[in-house]
Structure formats: structure tokens, C-alpha cells
C-alpha positions in Angstrom: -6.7 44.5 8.8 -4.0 42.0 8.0 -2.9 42.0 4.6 -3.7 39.3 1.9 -0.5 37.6 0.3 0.4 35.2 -2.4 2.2 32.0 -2.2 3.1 29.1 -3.6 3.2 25.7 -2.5 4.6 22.0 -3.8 1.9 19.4 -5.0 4.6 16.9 -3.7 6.2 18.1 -0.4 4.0 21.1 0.8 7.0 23.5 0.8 6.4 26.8 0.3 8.1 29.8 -2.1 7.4 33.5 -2.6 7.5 33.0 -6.3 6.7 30.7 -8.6 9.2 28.3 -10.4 9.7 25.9 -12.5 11.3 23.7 -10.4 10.4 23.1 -7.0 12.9 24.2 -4.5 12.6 22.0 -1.5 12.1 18.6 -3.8 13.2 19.4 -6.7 10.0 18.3 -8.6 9.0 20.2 -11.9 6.1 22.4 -12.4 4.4 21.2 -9.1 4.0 24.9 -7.2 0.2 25.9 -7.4 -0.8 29.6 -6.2 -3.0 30.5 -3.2 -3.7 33.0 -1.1 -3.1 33.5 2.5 -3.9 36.3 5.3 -0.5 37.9 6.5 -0.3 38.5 10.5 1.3 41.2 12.5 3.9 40.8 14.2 3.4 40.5 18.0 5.1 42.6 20.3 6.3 40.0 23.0 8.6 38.1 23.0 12.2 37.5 21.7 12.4 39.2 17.8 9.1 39.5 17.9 7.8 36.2 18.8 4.8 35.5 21.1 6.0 33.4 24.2 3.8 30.1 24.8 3.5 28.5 27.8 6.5 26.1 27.7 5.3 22.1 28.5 6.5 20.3 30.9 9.9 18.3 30.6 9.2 14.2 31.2 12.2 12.0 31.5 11.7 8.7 29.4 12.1 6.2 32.3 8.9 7.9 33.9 6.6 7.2 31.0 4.7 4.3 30.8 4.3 2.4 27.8 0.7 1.8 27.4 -0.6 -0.9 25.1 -2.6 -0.2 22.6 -6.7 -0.3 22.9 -8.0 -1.4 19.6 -11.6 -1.3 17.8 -12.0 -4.4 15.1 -13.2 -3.1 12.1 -15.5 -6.1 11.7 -13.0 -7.2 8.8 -10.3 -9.5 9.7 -8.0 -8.6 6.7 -9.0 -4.7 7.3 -7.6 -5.2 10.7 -4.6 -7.1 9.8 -3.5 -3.7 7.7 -4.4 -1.6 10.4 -2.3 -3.6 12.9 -4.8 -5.5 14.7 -7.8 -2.5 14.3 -8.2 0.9 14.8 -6.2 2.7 17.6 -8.5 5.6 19.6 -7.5 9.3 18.0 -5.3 7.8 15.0 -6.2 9.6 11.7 -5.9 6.9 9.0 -5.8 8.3 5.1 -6.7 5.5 3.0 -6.1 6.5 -0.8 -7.1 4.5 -4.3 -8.6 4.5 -8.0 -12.1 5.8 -8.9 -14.4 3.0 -8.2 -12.1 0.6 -6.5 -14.0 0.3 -3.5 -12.6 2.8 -0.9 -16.4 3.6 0.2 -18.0 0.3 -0.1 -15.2 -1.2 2.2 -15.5 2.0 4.8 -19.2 1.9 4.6 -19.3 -2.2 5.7 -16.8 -1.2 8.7 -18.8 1.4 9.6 -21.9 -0.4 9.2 -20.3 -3.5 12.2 -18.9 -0.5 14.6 -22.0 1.4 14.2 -23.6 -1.7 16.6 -21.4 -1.0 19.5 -20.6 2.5 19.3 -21.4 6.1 17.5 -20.1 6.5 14.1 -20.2 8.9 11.2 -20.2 8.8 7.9 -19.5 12.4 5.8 -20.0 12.2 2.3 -19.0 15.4 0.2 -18.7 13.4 -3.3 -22.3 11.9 -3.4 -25.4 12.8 -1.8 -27.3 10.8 1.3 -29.4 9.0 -1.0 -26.5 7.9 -3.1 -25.1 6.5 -0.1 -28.5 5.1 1.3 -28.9 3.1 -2.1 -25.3 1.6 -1.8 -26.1 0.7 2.3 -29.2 -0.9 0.6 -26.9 -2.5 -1.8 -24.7 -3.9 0.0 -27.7 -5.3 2.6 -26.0 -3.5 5.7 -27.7 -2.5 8.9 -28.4 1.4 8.0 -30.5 2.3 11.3 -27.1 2.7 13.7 -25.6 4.4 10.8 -25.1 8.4 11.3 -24.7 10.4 7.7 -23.9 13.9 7.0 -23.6 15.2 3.4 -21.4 18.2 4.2 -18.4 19.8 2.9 -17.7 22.6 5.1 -14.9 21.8 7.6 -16.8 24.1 10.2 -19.7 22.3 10.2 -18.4 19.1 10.3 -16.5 20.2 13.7 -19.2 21.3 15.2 -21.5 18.2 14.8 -18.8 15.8 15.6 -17.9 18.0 18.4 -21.9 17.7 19.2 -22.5 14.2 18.6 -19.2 12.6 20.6 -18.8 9.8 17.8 -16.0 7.6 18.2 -15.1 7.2 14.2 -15.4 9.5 11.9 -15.2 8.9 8.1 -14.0 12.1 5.6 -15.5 11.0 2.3 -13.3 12.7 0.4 -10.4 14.7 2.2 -10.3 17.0 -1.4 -13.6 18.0 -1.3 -13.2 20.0 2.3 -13.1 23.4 2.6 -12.4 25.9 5.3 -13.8 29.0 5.8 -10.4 30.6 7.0 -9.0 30.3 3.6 -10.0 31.6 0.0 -8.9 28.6 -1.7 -11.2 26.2 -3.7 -11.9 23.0 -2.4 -9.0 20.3 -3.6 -6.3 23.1 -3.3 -3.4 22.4 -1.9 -3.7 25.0 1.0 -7.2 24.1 1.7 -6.1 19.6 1.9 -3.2 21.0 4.0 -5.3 23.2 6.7 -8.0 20.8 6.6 -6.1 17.7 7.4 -4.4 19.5 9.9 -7.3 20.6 12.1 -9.4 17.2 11.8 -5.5 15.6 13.0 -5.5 18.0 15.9 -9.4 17.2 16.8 -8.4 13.5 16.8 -5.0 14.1 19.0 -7.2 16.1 21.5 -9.2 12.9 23.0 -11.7 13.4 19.6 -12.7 10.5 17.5 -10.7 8.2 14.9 -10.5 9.8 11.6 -10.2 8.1 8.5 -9.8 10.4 5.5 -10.5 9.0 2.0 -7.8 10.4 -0.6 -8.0 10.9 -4.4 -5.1 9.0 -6.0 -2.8 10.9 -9.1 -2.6 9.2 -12.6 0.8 8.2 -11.4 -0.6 6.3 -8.6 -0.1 8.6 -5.7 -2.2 10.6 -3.2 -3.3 13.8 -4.3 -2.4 16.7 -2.8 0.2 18.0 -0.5 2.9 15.1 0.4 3.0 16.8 3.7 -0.4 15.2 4.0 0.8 11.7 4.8 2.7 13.0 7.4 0.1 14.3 9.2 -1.2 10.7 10.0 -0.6 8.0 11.6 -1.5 5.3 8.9 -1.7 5.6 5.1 -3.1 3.0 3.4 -3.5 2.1 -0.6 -6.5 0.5 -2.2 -5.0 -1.8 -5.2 -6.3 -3.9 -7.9 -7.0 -4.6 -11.5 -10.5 -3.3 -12.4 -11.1 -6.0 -14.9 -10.9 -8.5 -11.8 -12.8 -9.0 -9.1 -10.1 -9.0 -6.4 -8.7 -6.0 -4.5 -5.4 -5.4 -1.9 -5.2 -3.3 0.8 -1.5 -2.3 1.5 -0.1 -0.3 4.9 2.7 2.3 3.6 2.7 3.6 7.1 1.9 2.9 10.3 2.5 4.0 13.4 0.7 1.3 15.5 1.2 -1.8 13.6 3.5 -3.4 10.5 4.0 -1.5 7.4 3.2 -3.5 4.1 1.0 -5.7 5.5 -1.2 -6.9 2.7 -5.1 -7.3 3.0 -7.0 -10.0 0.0 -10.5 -8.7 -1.0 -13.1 -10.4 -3.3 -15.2 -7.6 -4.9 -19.1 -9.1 -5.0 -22.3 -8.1 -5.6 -23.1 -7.6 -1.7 -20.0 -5.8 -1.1 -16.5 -6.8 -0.3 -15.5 -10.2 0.7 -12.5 -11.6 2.3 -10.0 -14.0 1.3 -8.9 -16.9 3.9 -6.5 -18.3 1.4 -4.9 -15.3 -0.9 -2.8 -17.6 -2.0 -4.3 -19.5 -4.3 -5.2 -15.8 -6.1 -1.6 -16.4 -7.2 -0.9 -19.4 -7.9 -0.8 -21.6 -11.4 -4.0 -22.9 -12.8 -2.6 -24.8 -15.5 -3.8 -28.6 -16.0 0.0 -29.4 -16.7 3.3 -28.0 -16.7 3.5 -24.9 -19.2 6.8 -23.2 -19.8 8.0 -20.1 -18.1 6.3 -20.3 -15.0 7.6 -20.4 -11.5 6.1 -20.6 -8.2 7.9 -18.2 -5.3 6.7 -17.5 -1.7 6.5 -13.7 -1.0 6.6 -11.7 2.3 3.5 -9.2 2.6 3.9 -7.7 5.6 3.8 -10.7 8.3 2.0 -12.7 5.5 4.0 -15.1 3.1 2.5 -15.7 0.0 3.1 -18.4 -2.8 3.0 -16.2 -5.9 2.8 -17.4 -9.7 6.1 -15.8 -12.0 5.4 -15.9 -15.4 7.8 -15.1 -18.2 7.5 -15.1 -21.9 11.0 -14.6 -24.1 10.1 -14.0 -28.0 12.5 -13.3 -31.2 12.5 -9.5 -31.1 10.9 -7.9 -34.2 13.0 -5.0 -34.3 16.9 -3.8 -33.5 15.9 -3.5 -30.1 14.6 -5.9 -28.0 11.7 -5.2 -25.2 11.9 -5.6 -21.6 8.5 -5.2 -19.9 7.9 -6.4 -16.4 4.3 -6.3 -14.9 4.1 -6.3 -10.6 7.7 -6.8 -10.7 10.6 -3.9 -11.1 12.1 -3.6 -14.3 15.6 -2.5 -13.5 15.7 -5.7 -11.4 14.8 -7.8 -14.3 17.9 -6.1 -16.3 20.3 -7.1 -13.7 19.2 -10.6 -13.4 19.6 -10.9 -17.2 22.9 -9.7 -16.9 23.9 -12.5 -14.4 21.8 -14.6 -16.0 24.3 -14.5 -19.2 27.5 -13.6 -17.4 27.1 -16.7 -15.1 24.5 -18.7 -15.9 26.6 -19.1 -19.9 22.6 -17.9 -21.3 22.1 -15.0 -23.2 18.8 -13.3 -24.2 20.2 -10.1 -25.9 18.2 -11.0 -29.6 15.2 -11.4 -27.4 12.0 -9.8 -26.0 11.1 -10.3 -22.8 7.9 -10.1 -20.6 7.5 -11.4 -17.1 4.8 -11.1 -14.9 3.6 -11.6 -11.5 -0.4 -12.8 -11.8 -3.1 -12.0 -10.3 -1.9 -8.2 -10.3 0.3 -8.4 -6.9 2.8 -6.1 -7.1 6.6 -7.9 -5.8 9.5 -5.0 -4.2 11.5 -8.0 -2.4 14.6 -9.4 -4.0 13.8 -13.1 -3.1 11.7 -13.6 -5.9 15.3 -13.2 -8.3 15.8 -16.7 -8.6 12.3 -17.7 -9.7 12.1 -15.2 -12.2 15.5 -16.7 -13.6 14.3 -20.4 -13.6 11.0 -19.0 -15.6 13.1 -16.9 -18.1 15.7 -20.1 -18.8 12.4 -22.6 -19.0 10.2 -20.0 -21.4 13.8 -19.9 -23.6 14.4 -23.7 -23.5 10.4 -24.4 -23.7 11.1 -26.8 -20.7 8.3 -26.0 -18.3 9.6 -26.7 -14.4 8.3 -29.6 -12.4 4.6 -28.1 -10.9 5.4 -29.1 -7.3 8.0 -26.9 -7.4 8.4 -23.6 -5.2 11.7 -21.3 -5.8 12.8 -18.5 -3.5 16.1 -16.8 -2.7 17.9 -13.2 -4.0 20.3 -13.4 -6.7 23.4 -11.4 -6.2 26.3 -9.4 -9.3 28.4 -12.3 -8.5 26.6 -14.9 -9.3 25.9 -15.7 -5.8 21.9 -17.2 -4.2 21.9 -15.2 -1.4 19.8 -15.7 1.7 15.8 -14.1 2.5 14.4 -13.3 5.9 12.3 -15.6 7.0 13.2 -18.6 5.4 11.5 -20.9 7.3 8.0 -19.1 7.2 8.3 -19.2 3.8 8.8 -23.0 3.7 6.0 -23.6 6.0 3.9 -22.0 3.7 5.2 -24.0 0.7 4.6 -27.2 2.3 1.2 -26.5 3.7 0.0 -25.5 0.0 1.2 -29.2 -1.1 4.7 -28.2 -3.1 7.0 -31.3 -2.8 10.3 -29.8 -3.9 11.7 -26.2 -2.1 14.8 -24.5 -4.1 15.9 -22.1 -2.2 19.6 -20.8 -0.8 21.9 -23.1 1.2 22.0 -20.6 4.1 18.3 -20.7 4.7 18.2 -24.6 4.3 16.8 -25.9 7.8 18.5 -29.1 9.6 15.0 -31.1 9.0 12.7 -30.0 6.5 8.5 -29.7 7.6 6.6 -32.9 6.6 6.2 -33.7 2.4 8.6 -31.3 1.4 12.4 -32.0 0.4 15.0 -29.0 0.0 17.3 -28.2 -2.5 20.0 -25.9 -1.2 21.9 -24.0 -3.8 24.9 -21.1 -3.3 24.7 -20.1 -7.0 23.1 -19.5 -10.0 24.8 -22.4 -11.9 23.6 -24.7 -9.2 20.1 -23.5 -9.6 20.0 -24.3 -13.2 21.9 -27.5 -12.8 19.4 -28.7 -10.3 16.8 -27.8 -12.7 17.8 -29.7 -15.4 18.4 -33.0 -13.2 15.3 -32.3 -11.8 12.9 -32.2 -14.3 
């Protein structure tokens, strides 16, 4: 009988240690190593030191390989597909992660429901019963009779039906609630998400079906479980959004078959999820005139630019220390542009607090939104709103310097087909004509951008 042993593995990275500690040796992360128990194996005899000999694989130079373009299945979703790359690819494993109650089923369950037409599909709950799931279908007014449901949690059992019933997509309602019967581990465990994952990946990569696996999200906002679980796919993708509003984003972290941090718009409804044609006017200024401290900027999602609203608010601190709170936007960005901000722009905001904001809860990582969010913090401290035609883009560097954005022209395009008359943005992105009802103010630095400003408005 092969001996029973204990072991514990990282929350974060998977990584294993005999013992447990503090501090987790492979990533360093504290207090993340959770016991379990696994079944020791003997030795084999074969082999060098031990080690059982496979068959070795075939070596394939790379010139004899064929590059194969994709096959894709639409989702029945448009702006599902555009995350996904264009649809699902035939034995991809997708992991699709998100709050409680932000829609991760509803939007699975209307996918399913248009694929379901064409092909087999499968639908395995192990968070709600069937009827739970029959009353949301019922809900949501979707086509339940090509619908295949199994309310299972048993990783066995699930093999064998989809091993039975040959479906072409197969949905893992949640990942944490899985269990195999080769470990002792409760469901949830890290050893159990890790060995489950792992044999529902290798049932995909065999010719099997397209798995999507629905993840539980931390209170820090990531995936649950082991981090070695979003290597295991090929797509991981993040369900976002405010729950006091009614619209949701679907954002690619990874993807091996398409664009990472491509950006799907959703309009939560009472018949389900709804997409958004125009996501940018989610983000953009609904005031009847001018207000101070806001600032329109054009955003890259992805392949998607978007024309997002920048509010900021600057108040007489209260106390010794001023605030600096940031929503959608990173904070130790907004630090250094107030730095620069007073060290070249002659403006300083040390006495005050200050709040800025990216509506509609989109969340900005790029660096060309640095010279919007200066124009809003100098027109909240003047209380001098800017000009609403206005659109502002370019990255703001230590020196004082407005430094040029990828895609420059995209970004444009999409300023002038949303109406703005007036584009700053950074001299070396400045095209030799301009598209149709839009002129161009090229700028090199952050003196010039305030300047303009002022004459401007």
C-alpha cells in the first residue's frame, strides 16, 4: 500500500513544501500554504535513478509544421466573441472568474442556450440545483429544449457522461466545487482545483470538448485557488462591474488564441445580458454644460478605443495630511503627475485633497490618459471647466515632456466620429491632415498643454 503523506501547497503559485511556513517559499507570499494530503508512490525499478522510461515523442523540425488557422464557434454574443478572439477555439479550456452575482452564469447560460441549436452542449451546475437553473433559463426566455444539464460535482462522473454524450462545450459551474475521488481533500482545496483542472485540461487537449470553467474571485479581486490554475488554460477571463449599475465588462487577461485586454460592454436587464454597440457613451460626460474638473480621453481596450470621462475633484484638506484617492485609475500614477504637475507646470496642490475618477467604473492601466487627468486636476483647482468638445490624450513624462501613445490615429478617429471638435494630444502623434470636424492641437510639454488650455477656453 503506498503510504499517505502531508503537504503543503501556495494559495498563489501552487508550489509545494514539506512543512508549513509562514512565508511562502517559491513567491514569497505570507500565510498562503494550506495542508493536504496526498498518496506517496514507490519508486519504479526502470529506468535511470529510478525513473520509469516513457516512450519518447517524435522530434518535428519547425519548417515542417503547418500553421493551421484557427476554426472558431461564435458564442452567439458579438462582444463575448470579441474577448475570446473572434469565438471559441475547439479544445481550448477558458476560466472565466468574477464577483458573486455578477453574471458569470446568466452570460454562460445565453451562449449556451445559441450553440445548443447547432451543436451538443452541457451545462454542469455544482452551486445550484437543475431547477435553479431551469427557473433562470425560464428567466431569461431562452430556448431550454437543446439545453443538456447535469447537477453533478463528482469529477468522475462528469468524465464519463461527457466522455458518453460527445458534447462539443462543456461548462464547469463552478471549478471550486469539484472533487475527485483520487484525493481526500474537500471540495475547493487547493489540491483538489489543481487535479481537477488538470484532468478536464487534458480531456479537452485530447480531441474532447471546449471547457469553460467558472472561478470564484478572492476579496482582493483575484481567482481563487491555486495560481498554477491560470496556467493551465488557454484563456482567463474577468467579469467586472459596479453592482449598483447595471453595466458589466468582460476583460481577456490571457489568451492564447486572440488579444489580451480586449474589453467586452454588457447591459445587465431583466431578460438577461445585453450588449453594447456604442460603450462609449457608458463613459462619457452627461453634463448639460461645462462643469469643472472633467476631461474627456480616448482609451485603448484591447483593439477597442474608447472615449472615457476623467473626473477630478481638489478640496482644502481638513487635516495635516492631505488625501490622494484615485478610483479606475492607479494611484501612484496620480502622485507622479502631481509632482510634474508642480515642478513644471509652476501648480502646486500640496494643502489639498484630491480625488479623481474614471466613470462609469472602467478601470484605466495605460499612461495616455496622464495628460487628461492633469488638465482636470488644474480646471477642478482654478474652477475653470474645459471647453466640452474637447478630447485629451498623450503620456506625461519626469521631465516634463507629452510623450507619444500607440495608436494615435485610431484614437483620433474615434474622437471625431463621437462629434469632439478640438483633439490635444502630443506633437509626435499629430497627423499631416486631420479626419473631417476635428482640429489638432499638438503639444511637446506640459506647459504647452496648460497654455493651450487657457487660450482655449
Amino acid at each position: 500500500m503506498a503510504r499517505e503523506k502531508s503537504v503543503f501547497a501556495c494559495r498563489e503559485c501552487g508550489g509545494e513544501t514539506p512543512r508549513w511556513q509562514g512565508q511562502c517559499p517559491h513567491c514569497q507570499a505570507w500565510n498562503t500554504l494550506v495542508e493536504f494530503r496526498t498518496q506517496g508512490t514507490k519508486p519504479s525499478r526502470q529506468g535511470h535513478a529510478g525513473l520509469a522510461l516513457a516512450p519518447a515523442a517524435a522530434i518535428r523540425h519547425l519548417a515542417d509544421v503547418e500553421a493551421e488557422s484557427w476554426q472558431r464557434w461564435p458564442s452567439g454574443l458579438a462582444e463575448f466573441d470579441r474577448v475570446l478572439g473572434g469565438g471559441f477555439v475547439p479544445g481550448s479550456v477558458v476560466l472565466l472568474g468574477g464577483d458573486p452575482g455578477i453574471g458569470k452564469s446568466t452570460l454562460l447560460l445565453q451562449a449556451l442556450a445559441y450553440m445548443g441549436e447547432t451543436c451538443p452542449v452541457l451545462y454542469v451546475t455544482g452551486e445550484e440545483s437543475a431547477e435553479q437553473v431551469a427557473e433562470r433559463a425560464r428567466r431569461l426566455q431562452l430556448s431550454r429544449a437543446a439545453l443538456a444539464l447535469l447537477a453533478e460535482t463528482r469529477l468522475e462522473s462528469i468524465l464519463e457522461v461527457v466522455a458518453r454524450h460527445a458534447p462539443q462545450l462543456v461548462v464547469i459551474d463552478s471549478i471550486q466545487t469539484l472533487y475527485s475521488d483520487a484525493l481526500e481533500a474537500a471540495p475547493g482545496s487547493v489540491s483538489q482545483v489543481r487535479e481537477c483542472a488538470a484532468r478536464l485540461t487534458r480531456m479537452a487537449k485530447a480531441g474532447g470538448p471546449v471547457v469553460v470553467l467558472v472561478g470564484h474571485v478572492t476579496k482582493e479581486g483575484t481567482l481563487a485557488g491555486p495560481r498554477v490554475l491560470e496556467h493551465m488554460v488557454d484563456t482567463v477571463l474577468y467579469f467586472e462591474g459596479d453592482g449598483s449599475s447595471s453595466y458589466r465588462l468582460v476583460r481577456a487577461i490571457k489568451n492564447r488564441f486572440g488579444a489580451v485586454n480586449e474589453l467586452g460592454v454588457f447591459g445587465m436587464t431583466e431578460s438577461g445580458l445585453r450588449e453594447v454597440s456604442n460603450p462609449s457613451a457608458l463613459f462619457l460626460s452627461r453634463h448639460a454644460n461645462p462643469v469643472p474638473g472633467s476631461c474627456t480621453t480616448v482609451t485603448l481596450e484591447g483593439s477597442r478605443p474608447l472615449a472615457v470621462e476623467i473626473q477630478a475633484l481638489l478640496d482644502d484638506s481638513a487635516s495635516g495630511i492631505p488625501r490622494r484617492l484615485t478610483v479606475g485609475l492607479e494611484q501612484n500614477r496620480l502622485a507622479l503627475l502631481l509632482a510634474v504637475l508642480h515642478r513644471h507646470g509652476g501648480i502646486s496642490c500640496g494643502s489639498q485633497d484630491v480625488f479623481v475618477n474614471a466613470v462609469a467604473g472602467v478601470r484605466i492601466a495605460e499612461p495616455a490618459a496622464d495628460l487628461a487627468i492633469l488638465l482636470a486636476l488644474v480646471s477642478s483647482l482654478r474652477n475653470r471647466p474645459l471647453p466640452s468638445d474637447w478630447v485629451v490624450f498623450g503620456e506625461v513624462g519626469l521631465a516634463g515632456e507629452v510623450r507619444p501613445v500607440q495608436r494615435g490615429q485610431e484614437r483620433l478617429r474615434e474622437a471625431a466620429k463621437l462629434g469632439f471638435g478640438v483633439a490635444l494630444m502630443p506633437r509626435a502623434n499629430a497627423p499631416r491632415q486631420a479626419p473631417e470636424g476635428i482640429r489638432v492641437l499638438p503639444v511637446e510639454r506640459v506647459e504647452e498643454a496648460i497654455q493651450s488650455w487657457r487660450e482655449g477656453s
